[in-house]
N, C-alpha and C positions, 0 to 999 in steps of 0.2 A: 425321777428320770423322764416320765413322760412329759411332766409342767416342761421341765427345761429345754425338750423337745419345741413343744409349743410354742413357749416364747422366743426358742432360735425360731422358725418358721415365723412368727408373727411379724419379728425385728427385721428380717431377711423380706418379709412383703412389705413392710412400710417403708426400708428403706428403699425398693426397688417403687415404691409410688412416689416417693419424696423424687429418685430421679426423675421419674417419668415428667412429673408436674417441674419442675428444674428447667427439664428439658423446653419443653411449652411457653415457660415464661419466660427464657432468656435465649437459648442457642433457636428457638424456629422462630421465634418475633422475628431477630435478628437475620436470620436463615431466607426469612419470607419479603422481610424490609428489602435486602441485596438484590434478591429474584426479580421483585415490582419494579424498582428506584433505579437497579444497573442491572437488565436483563442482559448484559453481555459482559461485563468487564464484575460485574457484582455475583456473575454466576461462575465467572472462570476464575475468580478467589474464591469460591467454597471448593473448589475443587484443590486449590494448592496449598491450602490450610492442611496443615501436616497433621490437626488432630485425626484420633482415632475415630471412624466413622460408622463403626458396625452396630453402637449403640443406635443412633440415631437414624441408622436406616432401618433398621428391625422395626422400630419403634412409626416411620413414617407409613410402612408396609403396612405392618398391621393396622394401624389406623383406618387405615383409606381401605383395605380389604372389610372389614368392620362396618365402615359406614356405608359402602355398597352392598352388603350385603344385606340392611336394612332398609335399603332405598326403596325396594317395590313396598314395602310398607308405609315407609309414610306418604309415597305418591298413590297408596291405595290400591295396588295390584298385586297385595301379596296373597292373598286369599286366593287368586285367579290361579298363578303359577306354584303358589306355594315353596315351602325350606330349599326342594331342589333348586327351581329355578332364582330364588334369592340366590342361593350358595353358588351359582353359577356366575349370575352377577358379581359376587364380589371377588369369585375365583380370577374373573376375567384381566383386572387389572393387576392382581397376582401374577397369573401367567406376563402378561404383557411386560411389568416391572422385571421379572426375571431374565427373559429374551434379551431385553434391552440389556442387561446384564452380561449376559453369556454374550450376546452376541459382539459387544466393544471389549470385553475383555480377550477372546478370540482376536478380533484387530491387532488388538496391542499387543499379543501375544506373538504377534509375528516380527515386529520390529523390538520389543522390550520385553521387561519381565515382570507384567502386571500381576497386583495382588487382587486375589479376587473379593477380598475383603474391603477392600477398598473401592473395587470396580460397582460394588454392590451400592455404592453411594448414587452412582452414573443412574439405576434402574430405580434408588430408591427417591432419588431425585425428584423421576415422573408422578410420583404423589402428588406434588402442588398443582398440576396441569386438573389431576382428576379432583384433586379437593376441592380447585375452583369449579369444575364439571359440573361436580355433587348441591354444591353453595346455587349454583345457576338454577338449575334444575327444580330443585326446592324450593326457591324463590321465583318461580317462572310457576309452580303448580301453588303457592301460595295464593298466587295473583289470576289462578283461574285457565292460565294455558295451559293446552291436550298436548304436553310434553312425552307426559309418561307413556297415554297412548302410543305414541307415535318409537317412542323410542322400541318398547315393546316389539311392535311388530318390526322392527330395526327398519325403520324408515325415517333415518336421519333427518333428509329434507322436509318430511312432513310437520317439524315442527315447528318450522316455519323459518324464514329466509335470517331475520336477524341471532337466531337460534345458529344457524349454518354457519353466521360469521364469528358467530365466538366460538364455534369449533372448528374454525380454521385456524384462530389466535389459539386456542390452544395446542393445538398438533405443532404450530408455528414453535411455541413454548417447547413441544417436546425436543424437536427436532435442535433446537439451540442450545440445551442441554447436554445431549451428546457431541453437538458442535464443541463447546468449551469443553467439556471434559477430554475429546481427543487432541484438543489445542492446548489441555494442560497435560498432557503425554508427549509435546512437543510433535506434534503431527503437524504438516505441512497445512497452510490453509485453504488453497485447494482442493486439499485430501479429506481436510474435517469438513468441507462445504460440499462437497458430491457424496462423502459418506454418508453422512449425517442424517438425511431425510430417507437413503435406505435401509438402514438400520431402525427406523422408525416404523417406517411402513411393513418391514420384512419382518419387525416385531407383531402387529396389528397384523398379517396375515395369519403368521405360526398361532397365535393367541388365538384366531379365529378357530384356528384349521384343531388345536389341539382340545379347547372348549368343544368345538360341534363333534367332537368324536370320544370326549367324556360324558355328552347328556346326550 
């Protein structure tokens, strides 16, 4: 009884890593191609693809939670701030993906009848903005730039000006995100173009406000 235990658990974790690696190889290739190649019309069909999306956000969440959470390590700071302030870091984009969450599906909750399972695609979305983040960062302290420093003591600009412009392209990224997904809720364009960058920002505050009051 107990082997047959074991091997259901064993079958039940390799087939949930056979998705996982499935997933990676074919639907985020694909997922990430659309993003780069049609950052508007390639983002606003991942959202009206009627597949089921909860696998695939879970899966983006976690990830990007994971690898910021390792970050002050490989940039060498993790001895400095140590597990907490890791876990803090990777909390951060956590929270932020959630916000963005809650807070478009609230939107659309006033004119339709959004699922929040679905909405969680909209929050799990912002992965790709921080993966690229991550990818940057790493490769900017490979090459010898005081990234980490600077990010550390949250002085963004300090890390220097061409640093500053890929985190405009990215917030750019985030913000267009929630653009297409409220434009594939049939939202006025207008509506998704003045919403869009508040819900972004008002995400980036709450995340602020609810980190600085967990550490």
């Amino acid at each position: 009884m107990e082997e047959t235990k074991n091997n259901g658990a064993q079958e039940s974790a390799n087939e949930g890593l056979e998705a996982v690696t499935s997933f990676f190889k074919q639907d985020f290739l694909k997922m990430l191609m659309l993003f780069l190649k049609e950052p508007v019309s390639g983002t606003y069909s991942l959202f009206e693809d009627k597949k089921d999306k909860l696998f695939p956000s879970i899966i983006l969440i976690g990830v990007t939670v994971l690898l910021y959470i390792t970050l002050p390590f490989i940039l060498g700071f993790g001895k400095y701030i140590g597990f907490g302030g890791a876990l803090k870091m990777g909390l951060f984009p956590l929270f932020f993906m959630l916000f963005v969450t809650l807070i478009t599906f609230g939107l659309k909750f006033i004119s339709d009848k959004p699922d929040i399972k679905a909405e969680l695609f909209t929050g799990a979305l912002q992965a790709l903005p921080f993966l690229f983040l991550f990818v940057i960062i790493v490769i900017l302290r490979i090459f010898g730039e005081n990234v980490g420093a600077s990010l550390m003591s949250g002085n963004v600009m300090g890390a220097g000006i061409v640093f500053s412009i890929i985190m405009l392209f990215l917030i750019l990224m985030m913000i267009n995100i929630v653009m297409q997904s409220l434009k594939a809720s049939k939202a006025k364009d207008a509506l998704a173009w003045y919403l869009s960058p508040v819900v972004v920002l008002l995400s980036f505050y709450l995340t602020a406000k609810l980190a600085g009051a967990m550490f």
